[in-house]
N, C-alpha and C positions, 0 to 999 in steps of 0.2 A: 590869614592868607597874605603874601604879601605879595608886594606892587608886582615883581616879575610872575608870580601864579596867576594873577590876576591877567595880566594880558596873556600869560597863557593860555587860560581859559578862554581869553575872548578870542584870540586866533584861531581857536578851536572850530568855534562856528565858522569858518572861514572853509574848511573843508568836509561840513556837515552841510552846507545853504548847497552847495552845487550837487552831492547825492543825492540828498530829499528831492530838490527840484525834477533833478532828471528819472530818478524813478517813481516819483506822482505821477510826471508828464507821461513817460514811455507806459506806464501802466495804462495810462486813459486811451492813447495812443494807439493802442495795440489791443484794446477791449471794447472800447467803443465802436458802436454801430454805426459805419459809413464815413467813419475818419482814414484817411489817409495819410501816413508819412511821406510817400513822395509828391502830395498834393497841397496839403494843409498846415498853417501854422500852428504850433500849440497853442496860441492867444486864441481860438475856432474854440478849444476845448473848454473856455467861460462860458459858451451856448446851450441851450437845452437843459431839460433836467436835473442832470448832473454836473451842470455846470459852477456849481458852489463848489465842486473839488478844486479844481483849478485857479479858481479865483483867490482859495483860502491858500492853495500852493503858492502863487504869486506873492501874497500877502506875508505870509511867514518865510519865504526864502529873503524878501524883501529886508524882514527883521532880521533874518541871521547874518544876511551880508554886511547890515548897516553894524551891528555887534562886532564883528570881524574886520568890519573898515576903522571902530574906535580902538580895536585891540592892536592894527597896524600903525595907528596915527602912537598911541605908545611907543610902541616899540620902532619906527622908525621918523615919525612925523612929515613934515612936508607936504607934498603935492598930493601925491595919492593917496592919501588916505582919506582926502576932502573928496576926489576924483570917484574913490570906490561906493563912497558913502552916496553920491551926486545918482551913481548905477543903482544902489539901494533903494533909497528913495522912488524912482522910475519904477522898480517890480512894486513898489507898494499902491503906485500910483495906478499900477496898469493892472491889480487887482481891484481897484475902487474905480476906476473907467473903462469897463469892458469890450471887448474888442465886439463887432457884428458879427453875427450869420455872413455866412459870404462860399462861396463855391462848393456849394450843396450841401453844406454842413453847418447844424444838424441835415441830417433826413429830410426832403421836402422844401430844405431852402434853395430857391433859385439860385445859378450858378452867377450871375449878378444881381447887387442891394446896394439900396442907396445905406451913402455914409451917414449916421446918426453923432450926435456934438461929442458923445463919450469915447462912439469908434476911432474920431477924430484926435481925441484930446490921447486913448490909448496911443497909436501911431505915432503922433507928435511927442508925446512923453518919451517916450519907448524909445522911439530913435535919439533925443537927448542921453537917455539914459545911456545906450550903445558907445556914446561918443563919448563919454566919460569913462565909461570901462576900456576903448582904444586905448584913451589919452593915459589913465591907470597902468595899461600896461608899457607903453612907451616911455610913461616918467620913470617907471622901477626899472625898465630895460636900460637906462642912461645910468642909474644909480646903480643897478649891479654891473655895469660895466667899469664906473667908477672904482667900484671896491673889489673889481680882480674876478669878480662870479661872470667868466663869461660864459659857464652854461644857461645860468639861469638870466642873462644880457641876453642871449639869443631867443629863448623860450618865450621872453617876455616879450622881443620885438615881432619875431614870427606872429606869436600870439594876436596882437595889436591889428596886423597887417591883413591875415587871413578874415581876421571877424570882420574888417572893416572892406575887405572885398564882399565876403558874404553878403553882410546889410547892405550894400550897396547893391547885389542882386538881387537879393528879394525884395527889395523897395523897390524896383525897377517892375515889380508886376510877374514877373516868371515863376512858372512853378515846376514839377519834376527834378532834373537837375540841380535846379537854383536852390530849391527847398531842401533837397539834401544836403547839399552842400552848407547852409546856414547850418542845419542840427550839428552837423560836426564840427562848424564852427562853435557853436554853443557847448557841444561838448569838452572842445580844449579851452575855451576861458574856463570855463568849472573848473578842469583838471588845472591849468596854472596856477587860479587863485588857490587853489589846496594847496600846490605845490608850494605858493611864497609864503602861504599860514604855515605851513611844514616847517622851512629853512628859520623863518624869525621865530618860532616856536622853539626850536632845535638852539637857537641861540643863544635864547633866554636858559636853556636848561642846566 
């Protein structure tokens, strides 16, 4: 294989981590007993029984991203690839520090709990991690701006701006709107990092 197959390959994982993730998630989401989308974060679905699903989803999206952040540090080097790998790490973390019980999910759980050091350290992680995928996508947004890609300059800044309003809401404590609005934000960083694994993929060919 050689060197360019090779980051081929690894950009690959790049837009496999946001599929897998989002259809573990939406699967639990939408099967699970007493889960809410417009109430609940996916970090809820580490709780209860089958809470090893999600933990192990955290986990291995964690690894594919970090795969696809060494395949982008290849193929373009710089910032963001330290940046995406920084986001990486964060899903690995925040499957090995699990979020709490918290507004009634599972079943039974009071709709306020106290914080425990791992629901803590999930949060704190998590939000590190967030800020690094912004920043991810702002540096690439400067650098395809640089080189003439101003679709993919805009996609990458939109992208940046809308997650980082999100998180900004839903760390604020709201739920219904706020809570939707994050999922869709989590759904266009997945779709963009596909998209820049796509373009530097496409490059290399």
């Amino acid at each position: 294989m050689t060197p360019d197959q090779t980051t081929r390959s690894l950009l690959g994982y790049g837009v496999l981590a946001g599929a897998f993730y989002v259809t573990v998630s939406l699967a639990q989401a939408l099967t699970r007993d007493g889960f809410r989308l417009d109430e609940h974060a996916w970090s809820l679905l580490q709780n209860g029984s089958l809470g090893w699903i999600q933990i192990t989803n955290f986990i291995l999206t964690g690894l594919m991203t970090a795969v696809a952040a060494f395949g982008l540090r290849r193929a373009v080097g710089g910032w963001a690839p330290r940046l995406l790998l920084g986001y990486a790490l964060s899903l690995i973390a925040a499957g090995i520090f699990t979020a709490d019980p918290a507004q009634g999910f599972p079943a039974g759980t009071p709709e306020t709990t106290t914080v425990s050091w791992h629901g803590l350290l999930h949060f704190m992680l998590g939000g590190i991690g967030f800020l690094c995928l912004i920043a991810a996508c702002l540096v690439l947004g400067s650098r395809f701006a640089r080189e003439g890609h101003t679709g993919l300059a805009w996609f990458s800044r939109v992208t940046g701006v809308v997650f980082l309003a999100a998180f900004a809401g839903i760390a604020s404590g709201s739920h219904g709107p706020t809570t939707l609005a994050f999922v869709a934000a989590v759904l266009l960083a997945w779709t963009w990092l596909a998209t820049v694994s796509v373009h530097y993929y496409r490059a290399l060919a």
